[in-house]
N, C-alpha and C positions, 0 to 999 in steps of 0.2 A: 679316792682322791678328795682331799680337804677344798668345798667349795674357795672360791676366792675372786676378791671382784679383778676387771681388769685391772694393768696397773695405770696407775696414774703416772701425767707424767709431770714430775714435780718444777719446781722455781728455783728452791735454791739450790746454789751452785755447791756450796760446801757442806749440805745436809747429808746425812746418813740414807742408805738405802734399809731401810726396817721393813719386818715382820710386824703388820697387828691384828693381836690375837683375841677375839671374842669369846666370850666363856659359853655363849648360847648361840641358838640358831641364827642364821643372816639371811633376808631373800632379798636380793638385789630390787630397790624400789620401784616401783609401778613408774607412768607416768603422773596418775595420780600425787603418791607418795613423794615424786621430784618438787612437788609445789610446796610441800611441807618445808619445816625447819630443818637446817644441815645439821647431822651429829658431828663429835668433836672426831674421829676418826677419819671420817670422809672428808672433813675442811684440812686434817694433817695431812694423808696421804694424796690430796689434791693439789697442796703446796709442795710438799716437800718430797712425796716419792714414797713408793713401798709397794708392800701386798697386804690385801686383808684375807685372813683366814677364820673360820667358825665352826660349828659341830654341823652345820647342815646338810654336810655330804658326808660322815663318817656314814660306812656300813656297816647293816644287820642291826637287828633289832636288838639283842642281845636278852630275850624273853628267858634265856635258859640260866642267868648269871642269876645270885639275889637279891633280890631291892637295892638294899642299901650301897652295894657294890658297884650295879648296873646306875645307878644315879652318877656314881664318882666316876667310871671307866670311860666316857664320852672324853671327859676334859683330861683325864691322862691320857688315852692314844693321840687326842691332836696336841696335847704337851708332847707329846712325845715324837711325832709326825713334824712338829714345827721346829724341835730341838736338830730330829735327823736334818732338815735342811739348815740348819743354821750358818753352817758357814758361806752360803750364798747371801746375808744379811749381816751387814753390820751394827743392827741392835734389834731387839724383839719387844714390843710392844704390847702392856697385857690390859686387857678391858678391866678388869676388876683382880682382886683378890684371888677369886673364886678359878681362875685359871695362873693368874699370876705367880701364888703360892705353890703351884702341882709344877710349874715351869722350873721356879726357882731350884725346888728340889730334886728334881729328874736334872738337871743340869750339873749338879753331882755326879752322874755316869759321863758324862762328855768331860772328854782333855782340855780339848776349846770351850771357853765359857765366852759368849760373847756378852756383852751387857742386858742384863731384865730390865725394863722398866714397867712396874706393874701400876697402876692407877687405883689409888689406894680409898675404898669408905669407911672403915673399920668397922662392918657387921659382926667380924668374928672375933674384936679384940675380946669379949670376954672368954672366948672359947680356951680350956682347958689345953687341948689339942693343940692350937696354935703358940699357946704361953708353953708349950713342951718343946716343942721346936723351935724357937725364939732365940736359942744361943745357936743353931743352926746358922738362921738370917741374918742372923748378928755378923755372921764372919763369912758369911759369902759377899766377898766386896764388888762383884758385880753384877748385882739385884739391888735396884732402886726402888725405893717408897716415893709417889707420885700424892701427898694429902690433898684433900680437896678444900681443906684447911688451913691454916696457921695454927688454930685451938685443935684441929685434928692431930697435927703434927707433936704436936706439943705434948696427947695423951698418946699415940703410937711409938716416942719415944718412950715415955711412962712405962708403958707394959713389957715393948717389946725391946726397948733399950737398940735400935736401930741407930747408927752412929748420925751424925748430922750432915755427914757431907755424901751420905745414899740416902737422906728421911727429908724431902722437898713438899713445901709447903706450895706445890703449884696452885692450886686453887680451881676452878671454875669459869668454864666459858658457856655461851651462851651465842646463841644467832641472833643478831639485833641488826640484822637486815629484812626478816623474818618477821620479829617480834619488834614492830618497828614503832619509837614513840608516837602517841597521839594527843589529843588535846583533853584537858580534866573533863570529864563530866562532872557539873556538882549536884545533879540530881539523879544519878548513876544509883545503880544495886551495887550490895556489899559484894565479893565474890571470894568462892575457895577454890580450891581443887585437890587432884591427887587424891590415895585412897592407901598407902603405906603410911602407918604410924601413926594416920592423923586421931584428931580428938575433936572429932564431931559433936560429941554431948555438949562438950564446955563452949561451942560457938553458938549451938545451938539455942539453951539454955541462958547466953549470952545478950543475943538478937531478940530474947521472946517478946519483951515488951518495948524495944526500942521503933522509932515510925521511921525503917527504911526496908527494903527488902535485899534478900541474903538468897543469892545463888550458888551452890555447890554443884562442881562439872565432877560427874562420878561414874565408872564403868559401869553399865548397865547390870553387867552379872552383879556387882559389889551394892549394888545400892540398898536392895533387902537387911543384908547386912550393916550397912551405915546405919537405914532410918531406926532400926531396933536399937543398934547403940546410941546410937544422937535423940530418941525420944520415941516412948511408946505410938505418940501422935506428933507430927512437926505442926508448928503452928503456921498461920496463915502466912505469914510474912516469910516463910522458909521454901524453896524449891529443892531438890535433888534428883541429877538425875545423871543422864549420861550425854554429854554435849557431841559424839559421833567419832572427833578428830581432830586433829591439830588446829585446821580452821574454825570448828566451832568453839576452841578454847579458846584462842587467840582473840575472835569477837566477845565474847566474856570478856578479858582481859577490856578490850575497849572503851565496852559499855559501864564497865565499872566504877567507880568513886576512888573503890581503894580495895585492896585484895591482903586476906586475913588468911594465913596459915596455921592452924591447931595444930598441936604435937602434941604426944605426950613424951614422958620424961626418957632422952633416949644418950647414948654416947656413942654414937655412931651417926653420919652425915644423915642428914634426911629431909626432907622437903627445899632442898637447894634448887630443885630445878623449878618448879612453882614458882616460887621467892626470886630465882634469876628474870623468867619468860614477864612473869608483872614486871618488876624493878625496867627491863627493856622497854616496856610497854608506857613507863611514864607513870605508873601508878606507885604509890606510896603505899608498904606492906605493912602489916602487923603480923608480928611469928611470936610462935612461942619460945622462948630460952630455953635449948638442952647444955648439954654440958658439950657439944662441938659446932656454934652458931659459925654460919656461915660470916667469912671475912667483907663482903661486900655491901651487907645492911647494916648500915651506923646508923645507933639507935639517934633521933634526935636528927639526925639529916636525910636520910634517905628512907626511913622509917621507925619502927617502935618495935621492943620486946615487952610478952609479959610474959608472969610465972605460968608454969605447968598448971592445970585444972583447976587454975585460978577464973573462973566467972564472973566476981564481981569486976576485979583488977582488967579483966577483957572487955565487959561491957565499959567501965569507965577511958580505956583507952579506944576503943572503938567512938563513944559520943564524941571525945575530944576533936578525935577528925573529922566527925558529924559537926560540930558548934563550930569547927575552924576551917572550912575548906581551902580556905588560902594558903593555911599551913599545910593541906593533903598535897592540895595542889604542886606546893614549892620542894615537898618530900619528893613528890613527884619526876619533878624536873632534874635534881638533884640523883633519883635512879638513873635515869635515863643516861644522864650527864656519866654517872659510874659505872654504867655499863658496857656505853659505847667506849670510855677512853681503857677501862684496866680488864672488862671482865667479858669482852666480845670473844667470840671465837677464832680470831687472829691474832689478838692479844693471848688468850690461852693457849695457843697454837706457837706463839713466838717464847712464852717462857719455856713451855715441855721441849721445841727445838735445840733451846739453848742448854738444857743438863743433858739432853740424849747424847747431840753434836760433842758435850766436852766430857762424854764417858768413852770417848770412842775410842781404842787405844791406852785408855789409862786406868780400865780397872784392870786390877787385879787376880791375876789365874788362883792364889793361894787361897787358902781356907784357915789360915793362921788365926792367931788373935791378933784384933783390932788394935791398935795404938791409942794410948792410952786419950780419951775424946777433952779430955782437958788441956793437954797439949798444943 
């Protein structure tokens, strides 16, 4: 039996009753854990209704199957487990790609297709595999692309040629009751976070001779690894380490000036959540430009892009908001202000509502070709 929390019982009246499905394990949170920040699943299925499902009660270990197989089989049997109940749901809700895509396809054996909505990052748009099966997606009319983007959406049509009216440029929410504005520090440490994709070296490297100090919150197993890529020796002015847990990130986020996210060069969504939890916080961000920048940091009001392993270009826009605090400050204010009204987790909760609610009944059972998207 596919663990799954109780259900919630939802608010709205004309909401769909959904399936959402996680691609990894779930342990229902501590009391601890309740104090942290809501994820975007928990604040849907709290408003609006459903069941959450996840790998954490499939059984057997499956030691006898090999690697590469036993990696994939988790997330087809509960594709597959979620599909058999399917017609107790009138939409299915998928965490990522990573279970969304194994959904959309095993949905093929089912007569009933009810509508996917899969919540899209695009890790795998390079993948070989997925650009194979992409005329597949293309004409299963009801499997929805969920971007975390506008510039995401905009390359997932690109590759995968996904039609416009299942390719939604939903975007990103964030808990900003949680991650709740505070007042500037202007004699605050710089601060980073996160440990996927970042570019430690170039902040690093960055920081070294400027007179303010730079905290990085980093999982303790990962840190070994950071400090070797960010610098044989960090210099005085540099901490890393591992900050515990959501509240000890959260008080970083506080005590900070201004919180700086390194990237390196990626086309796939990445350090959005970072970049969100600051921006809530009041703080004014500095990120790097990939080629899918989140929709909610405008450069010049809410904060600053620079280039990829660009160090000087980092340091000179780093002192900027060192020599300006009024201006970090008003970035600041200006997050906060974009967070609570378009990118809160009730606002992200109310756009994803609104394409689930108007798939419900109106896709399409055929697997035909698509009409023509210029029309």
């Amino acid at each position: 039996m596919v663990e799954r929390e109780s259900e919630p019982k939802g608010q709205g009246v004309t909401s769909p009753h959904c399936a959402w499905v996680l691609s990894g394990a779930y342990t229902p949170p501590s009391q601890d854990d309740k104090l942290g920040p809501r994820t975007e699943f928990q604040a849907y299925l709290t408003r609006f209704g459903g069941r959450l499902f996840s790998l954490s009660s499939l059984g057997g270990t499956g030691r006898h199957i090999p690697g590469l197989l036993r990696r994939r089989l988790p997330r087809l049997r509960l594709a597959s487990l979620v599909l058999a109940r399917g017609s107790g749901f009138d939409a299915i809700l998928a965490s990522g790609e990573d279970i969304g895509i194994p959904l959309a396809l095993l949905s093929l054996t089912r007569r009933s297709r009810i509508p996917i909505h899969m919540m899209f990052h695009g890790h795998h748009l390079e993948s070989r595999k997925l650009r194979l099966i992409a005329p597949i997606l293309q004409h299963l009319r009801h499997v929805h692309f969920h971007c975390l983007s506008e510039s995401l959406r905009v390359r997932t049509q690109a590759v995968l040629g996904i039609p416009d009216e299942r390719c939604h440029a939903t975007g990103y929410g964030v808990d900003t009751r949680y991650y709740a504005g505070t007042p500037f520090v202007p004699d605050g440490p710089i601060a980073s976070a996160g440990a996927a994709n970042r570019d430690y070296a170039t902040l690093v490297d960055a920081v070294r001779d400027l007179p303010v100090t730079l905290r990085i919150a980093a999982d303790s197993t990962w840190v070994p690894v950071a400090t070797k890529e960010a610098s044989p020796q960090l210099p005085p002015n540099v901490e890393m380490r591992s900050y515990g847990n959501y509240a000890g990130l959260r008080e970083l986020y506080r005590r900070a000036r201004l919180v700086v996210v390194p990237l390196h060069p990626a086309r796939h969504a990445c350090g959005y959540a970072v970049i969100a939890e600051a921006m809530a916080m009041g703080r004014a961000v500095i990120a790097t430009l990939t080629e899918v920048p989140p929709d909610f940091l405008v450069p010049g009001i809410s904060g600053l892009f620079t280039q990829p392993h660009d160090v000087e270009g980092l340091r000179a826009t780093i002192q900027r908001l060192l020599d300006a605090p009024e201006e970090a400050a008003e970035m600041g204010r200006n997050a906060r202000t974009a967070m609570e009204q378009s990118h809160s987790l009730e606002a992200y909760c109310d756009r994803l509502e609104k394409v689930v609610a108007n798939s419900i009944g109106k896709s399409s059972f055929s697997t035909g070709p698509v009409s023509d998207r210029s029309g």
